[in-house]
N, C-alpha and C positions, 0 to 999 in steps of 0.2 A: 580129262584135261579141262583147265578152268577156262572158259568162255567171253574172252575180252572181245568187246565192241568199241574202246577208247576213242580209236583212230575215226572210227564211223562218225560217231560224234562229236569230232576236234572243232568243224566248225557249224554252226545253226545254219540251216535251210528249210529253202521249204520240200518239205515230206523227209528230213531229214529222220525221223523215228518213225517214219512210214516203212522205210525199207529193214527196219530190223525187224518190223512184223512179219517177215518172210523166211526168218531161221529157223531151224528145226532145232540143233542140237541149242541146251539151253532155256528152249522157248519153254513157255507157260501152255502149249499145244503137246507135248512130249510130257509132259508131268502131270496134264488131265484129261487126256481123250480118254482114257479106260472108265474114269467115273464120268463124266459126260455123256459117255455112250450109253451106260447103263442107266443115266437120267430119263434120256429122250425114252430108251427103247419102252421103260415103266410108265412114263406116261403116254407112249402112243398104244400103251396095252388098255389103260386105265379109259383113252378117251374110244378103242373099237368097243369095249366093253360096256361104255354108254351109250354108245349110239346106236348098237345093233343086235344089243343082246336084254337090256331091261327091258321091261314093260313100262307103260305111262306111271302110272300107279309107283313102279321103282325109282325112274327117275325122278320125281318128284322128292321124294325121299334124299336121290341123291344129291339133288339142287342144295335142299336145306343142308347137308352134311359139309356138302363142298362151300356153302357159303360162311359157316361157321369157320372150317380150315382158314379160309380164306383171312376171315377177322381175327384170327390168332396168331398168322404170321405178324403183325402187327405187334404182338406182345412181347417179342422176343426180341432184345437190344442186342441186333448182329453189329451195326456199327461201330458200336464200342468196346462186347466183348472181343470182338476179332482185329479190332483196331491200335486196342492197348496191347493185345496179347505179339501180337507181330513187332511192333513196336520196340518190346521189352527183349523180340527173337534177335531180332536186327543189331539193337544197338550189346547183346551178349554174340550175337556173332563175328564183328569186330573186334570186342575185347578181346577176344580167343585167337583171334591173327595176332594181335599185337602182343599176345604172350606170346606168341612163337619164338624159343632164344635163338636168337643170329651171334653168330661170333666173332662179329665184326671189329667192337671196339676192344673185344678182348685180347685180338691176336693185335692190335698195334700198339697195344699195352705191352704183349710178352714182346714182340719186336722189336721195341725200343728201351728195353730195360732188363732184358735175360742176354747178357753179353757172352763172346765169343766162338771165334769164327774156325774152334778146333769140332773135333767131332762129339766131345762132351758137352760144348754147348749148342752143336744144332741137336742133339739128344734132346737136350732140355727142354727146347725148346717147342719140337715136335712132339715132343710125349706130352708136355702142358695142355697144347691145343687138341693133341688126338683124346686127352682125359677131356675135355668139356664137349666134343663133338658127342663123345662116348655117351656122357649124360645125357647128353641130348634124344640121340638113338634109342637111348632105354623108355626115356618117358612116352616116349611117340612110338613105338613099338605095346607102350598099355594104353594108350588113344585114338590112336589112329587105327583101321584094318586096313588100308594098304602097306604100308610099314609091316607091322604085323604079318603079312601073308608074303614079305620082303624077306622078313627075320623071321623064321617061324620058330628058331631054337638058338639057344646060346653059339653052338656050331657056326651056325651064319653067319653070328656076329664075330667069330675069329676068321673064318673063312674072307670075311671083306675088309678086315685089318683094323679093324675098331678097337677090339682087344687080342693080346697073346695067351699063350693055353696059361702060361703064369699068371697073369691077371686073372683067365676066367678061375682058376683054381681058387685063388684068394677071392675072388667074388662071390664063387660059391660055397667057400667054405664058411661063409659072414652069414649064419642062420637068420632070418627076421620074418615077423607076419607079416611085415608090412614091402610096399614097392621101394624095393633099392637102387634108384635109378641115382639118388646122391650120393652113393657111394666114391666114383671117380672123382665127385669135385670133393670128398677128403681126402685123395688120393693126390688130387691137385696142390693143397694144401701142403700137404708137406713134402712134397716136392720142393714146393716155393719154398719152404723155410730153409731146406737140404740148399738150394741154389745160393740162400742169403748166406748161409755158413760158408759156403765153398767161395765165396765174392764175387758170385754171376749176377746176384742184383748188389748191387751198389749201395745202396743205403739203404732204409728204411723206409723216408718216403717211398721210394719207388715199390718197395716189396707192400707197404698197405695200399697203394694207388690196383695194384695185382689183384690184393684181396677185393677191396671194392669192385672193380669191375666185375669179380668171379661171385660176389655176393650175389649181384643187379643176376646174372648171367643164370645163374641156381633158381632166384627167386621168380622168372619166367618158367624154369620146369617146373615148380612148384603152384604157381599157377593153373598150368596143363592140366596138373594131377586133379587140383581141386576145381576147375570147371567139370571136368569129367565125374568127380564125381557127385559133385553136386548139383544135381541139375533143375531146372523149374519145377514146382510142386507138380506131383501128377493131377491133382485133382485142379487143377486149375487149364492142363491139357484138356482132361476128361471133360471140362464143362465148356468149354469153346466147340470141341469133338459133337458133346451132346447137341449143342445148341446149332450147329449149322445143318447136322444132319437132320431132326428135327423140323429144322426153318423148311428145306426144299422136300422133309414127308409131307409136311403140311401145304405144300406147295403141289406137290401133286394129284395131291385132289382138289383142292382149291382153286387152283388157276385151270382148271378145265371150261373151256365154252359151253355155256347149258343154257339149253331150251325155256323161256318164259313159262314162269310157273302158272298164269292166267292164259285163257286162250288168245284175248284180245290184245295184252300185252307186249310191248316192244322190248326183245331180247339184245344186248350186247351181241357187236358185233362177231362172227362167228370168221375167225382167223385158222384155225385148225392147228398150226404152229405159234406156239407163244414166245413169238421173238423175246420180249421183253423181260419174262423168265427164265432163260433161256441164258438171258446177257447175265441175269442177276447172279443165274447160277455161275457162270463163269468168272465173275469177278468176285465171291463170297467163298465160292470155292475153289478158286484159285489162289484167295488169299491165305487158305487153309493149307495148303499143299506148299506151298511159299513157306511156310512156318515149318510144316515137317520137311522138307528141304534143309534148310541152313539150322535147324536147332541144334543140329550135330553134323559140323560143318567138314570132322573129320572122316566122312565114310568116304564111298565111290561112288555119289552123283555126278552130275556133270559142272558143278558150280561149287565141291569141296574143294579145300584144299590140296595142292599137290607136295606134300611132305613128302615122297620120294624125290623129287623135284628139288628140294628146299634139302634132304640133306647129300646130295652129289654137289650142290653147291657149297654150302656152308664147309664141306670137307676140302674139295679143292680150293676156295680162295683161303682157306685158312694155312694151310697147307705152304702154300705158295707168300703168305706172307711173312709170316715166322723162317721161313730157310732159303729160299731162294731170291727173296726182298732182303733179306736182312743184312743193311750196310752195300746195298747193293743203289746204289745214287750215281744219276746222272750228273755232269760236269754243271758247276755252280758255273754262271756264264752272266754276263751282262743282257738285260730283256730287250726287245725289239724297242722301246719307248727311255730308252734311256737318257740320252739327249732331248727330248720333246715334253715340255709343262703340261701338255693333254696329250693325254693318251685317246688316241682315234682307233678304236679296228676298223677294218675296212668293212663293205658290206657286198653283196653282190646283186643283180640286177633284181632276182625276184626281193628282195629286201628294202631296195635303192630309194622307195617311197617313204620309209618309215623315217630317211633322214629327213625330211621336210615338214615334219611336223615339230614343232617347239616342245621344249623341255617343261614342265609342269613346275612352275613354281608357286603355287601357291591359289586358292580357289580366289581372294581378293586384287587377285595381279588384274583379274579381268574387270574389274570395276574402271571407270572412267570419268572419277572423279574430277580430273583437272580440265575436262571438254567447259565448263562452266564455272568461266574465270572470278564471277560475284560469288560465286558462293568457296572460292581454294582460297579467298582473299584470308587472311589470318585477320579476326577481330580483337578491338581492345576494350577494355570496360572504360565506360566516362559518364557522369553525371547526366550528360543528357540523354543515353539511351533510356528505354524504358524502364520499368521496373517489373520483372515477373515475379505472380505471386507464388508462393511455395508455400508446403503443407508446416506449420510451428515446428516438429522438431527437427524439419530437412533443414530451416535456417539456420541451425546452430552449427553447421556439419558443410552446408556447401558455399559457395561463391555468393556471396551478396551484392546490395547497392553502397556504391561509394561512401557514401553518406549512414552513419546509424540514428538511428527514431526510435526512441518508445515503440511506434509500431511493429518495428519488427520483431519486438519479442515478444507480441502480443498483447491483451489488457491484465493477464496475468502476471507478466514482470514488472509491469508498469502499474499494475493496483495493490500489488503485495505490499505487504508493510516491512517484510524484511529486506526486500533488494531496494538500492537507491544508484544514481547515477554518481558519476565523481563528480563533485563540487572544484568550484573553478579555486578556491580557496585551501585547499586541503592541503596539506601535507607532505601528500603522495606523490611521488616522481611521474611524469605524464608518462606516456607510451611514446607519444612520438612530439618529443621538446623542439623538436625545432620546424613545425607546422604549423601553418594560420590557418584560422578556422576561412572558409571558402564560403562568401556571401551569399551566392545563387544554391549549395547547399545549407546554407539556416533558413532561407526564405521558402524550401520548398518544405522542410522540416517544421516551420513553423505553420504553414498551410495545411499539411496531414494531420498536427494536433486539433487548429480549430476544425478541421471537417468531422476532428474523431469526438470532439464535445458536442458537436452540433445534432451528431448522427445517436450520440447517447444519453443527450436529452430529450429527444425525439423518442428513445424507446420505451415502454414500461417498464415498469421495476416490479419483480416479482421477488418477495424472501423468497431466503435460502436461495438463490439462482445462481450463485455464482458459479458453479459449475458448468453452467451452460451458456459463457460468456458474456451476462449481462452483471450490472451492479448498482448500485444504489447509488445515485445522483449525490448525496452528501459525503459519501467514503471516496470520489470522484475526485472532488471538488477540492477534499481536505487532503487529499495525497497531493493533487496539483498543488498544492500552495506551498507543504512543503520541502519539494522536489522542484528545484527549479531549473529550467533547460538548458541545460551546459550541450552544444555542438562537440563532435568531434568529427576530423575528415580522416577518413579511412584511405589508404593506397588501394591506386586503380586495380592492381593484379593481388587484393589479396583482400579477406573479410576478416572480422574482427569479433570473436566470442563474446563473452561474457568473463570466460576464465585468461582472458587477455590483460583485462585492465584491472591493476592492485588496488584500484581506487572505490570497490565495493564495498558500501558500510553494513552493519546488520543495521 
């Protein structure tokens, strides 16, 4: 029987997986005391044999031998061989549960869609579901050896009502090398079609909605078959096998207490029991025993599965929902929360705590932004805040200063010979006709120009530099003269590109 501990560990305490170390059936104590035993008793052989039986002259010898073992364990990658390989056990011994086919969704398939309620449709119905249980039984009778030792001959399986002598007759009369365990779900088959004919499923959706189900339902046995028989490369057993056992030969003569090879010499401590090998062995070779455990999860350990278990179930609810469920509904009734916008259950007193804690809306509900009324104040943009500077091509893309400059688009838009400003003269319809230009913005626009000549007369002039934002004092000079500074006032709550104003000349 399989071994739950759930409930132990519903909730964390302390020594809460202190107390499972006290289980027998299950435990990791029941699946290695026999190689354990046989660990110690080799090495309390190995270590009377040195103590009491060589001569100086031997143990000497054996020092060097043992110390050798000792540097070799060292060479053997047990962490990882046994760590991948478990690993690889684990996550294929769950895949193997969850092939297990349950017929669950199948029976409220046939339930709701193999209609009436004379005796030729609960027939239908129960033969449907008793052919998929049937499959079932087959594959897990080649997988399992409990099943197997359940059914040990077709007999058993009429004997317990899975199939009639009719069926086994036509079962066995269908020759194949191969395992016939899908037999019944073609038997299923066209049943279902028989049923579509006779007008027990009702249309067609419903009869492929059947099929699918019985596909998903197949392709779980089919599963079974091929875990079973295709299992992890041997040789990849054989070299985890080799390597542990191996790791604690070499550990047993290696990890022995021995006498200083000098007479003057200070020898390691002399413990007689080597806890700490002792432990190693237990969890390297527990890991090993662990893997042959669940690698074939279908035998009779005490941690396989229980498929006897699984199909007395899977038989009765299926059973019971196809014929004695079917059309079998309680009175449709008005709910307790009828009259009521929230629906409250009630709770009882161990529970009564859990109403007092607030509902979770959201991990920034808990911020407390508005405790500091200066900073939830909403700001507006105006001419006299500051001006922050931003990297050249963030300003074409975010919120600017009220006012546009030459500077903001750098000495590159403003030294290019192909971009120019709109001319107050032009042509061209303004952006915003019916705006004055705003004096305290020309006068602070006109102070960034002269600090930006000031500051690039001051610089040297190096050819070819213009890439690295310097320029020649006379291409400066002859751009300004013929680019003359036409203002424009931008709106508080919004900046103004480049690709805004039609008034760009080449």
């Amino acid at each position: 029987m399989t071994v739950s501990y759930t409930l132990k560990v519903a909730n964390s305490r302390f020594g809460g997986f202190s107390k499972l170390l006290f289980r027998w059936k299950g435990s990791i104590y029941k699946l290695l005391y026999k190689e354990f035993i046989v660990f110690v008793v080799l090495y309390a052989m190995l270590s009377l044999v040195y103590r009491r039986l060589l001569t100086e002259e031997q143990k000497r010898l054996y020092t060097k031998v043992a110390q050798y073992c000792n540097r070799s364990t060292d060479l053997i990658p047990m962490s990882f061989v046994l760590g991948f390989y478990v690993t690889m056990i684990v996550n294929r011994w769950w895949a193997q549960y969850t092939s297990i086919p349950l017929p669950d969704q199948l029976m409220c398939v046939i339930s709701s869609n193999v209609h009436g309620k004379d005796e030729r449709g609960r027939i239908l119905r129960r033969t449907l579901i008793r052919y998929a249980n049937l499959s079932a039984v087959l594959i897990l009778r080649s997988v399992s050896t409990r099943v197997l030792k359940r059914f040990p001959t077709m007999d058993h399986m009429v004997e317990a009502g899975f199939m009639t002598q009719d069926e086994r007759k036509k079962f066995e009369s269908l020759h194949s090398d191969f395992n016939k365990y899908w037999i019944p779900c073609v038997w299923f088959t066209n049943l279902a079609a028989q049923a579509r004919r006779d007008g027990r499923i009702r249309d067609d959706v419903a009869l492929r909605l059947l099929m699918d189900e019985l596909n998903l339902y197949r392709a779980k046995c089919s599963m079974l078959f091929h875990y079973d028989w295709i299992s992890i490369p041997l040789v990849y057993t054989q070299v985890v096998t080799i390597a542990v056992y191996s790791f604690f030969a070499f550990c047993l003569v290696g990890r022995q207490f021995l006498e200083p090879l000098e007479p003057g010499q200070e020898g390691d401590l002399d413990m007689y029991v080597p806890l700490s090998t002792l432990l190693q062995f237990f969890f390297y070779a527990g890991w090993l025993k662990v893997a042959e455990q669940i690698i074939n999860p279908f035998g009779e350990d005490d941690d396989d599965f229980e498929t006897n278990k699984l199909i007395d179930r899977n038989l009765q609810v299926s059973l019971l929902s196809v014929d004695d469920m079917y059309q079998n509904l309680p009175p449709a009734v008005k709910d307790k929360y009828w009259n009521e916008s929230m629906a409250q259950p009630p709770y009882t007193m161990a529970t009564a705590a859990e109403t007092l804690k607030p509902s979770f809306l959201g991990s920034t509900f808990d911020m407390r932004m508005c405790e500091d009324t200066e900073q939830s104040q909403p700001a507006e943009a105006s001419p006299s805040m500051p001006r922050i500077q931003t990297p050249l091509l963030s300003r074409f893309f975010t919120a600017a200063s009220p006012a546009i400059s030459i500077k903001n688009f750098g000495w590159g838009s403003r030294g290019h010979p192909h971009l120019r400003r709109p001319r107050a003269d032009s042509g061209f319809p303004s952006p915003y006709p019916n705006r004055s230009e705003d004096p305290e913005s020309v006068a602070r626009i006109e102070e960034e120009e002269t600090e930006d000549e000031e500051s690039q007369a001051s610089e040297p002039t190096t050819p070819g530099s213009c890439l690295g934002g310097t320029r020649p004092p006379e291409a400066s000079k002859t751009q300004r003269k013929e680019l003359p500074l036409i203002q424009v006032k931008a709106p508080a709550s919004e900046s103004i590109r480049p690709d805004q104003s039609e008034a760009w000349e080449p």
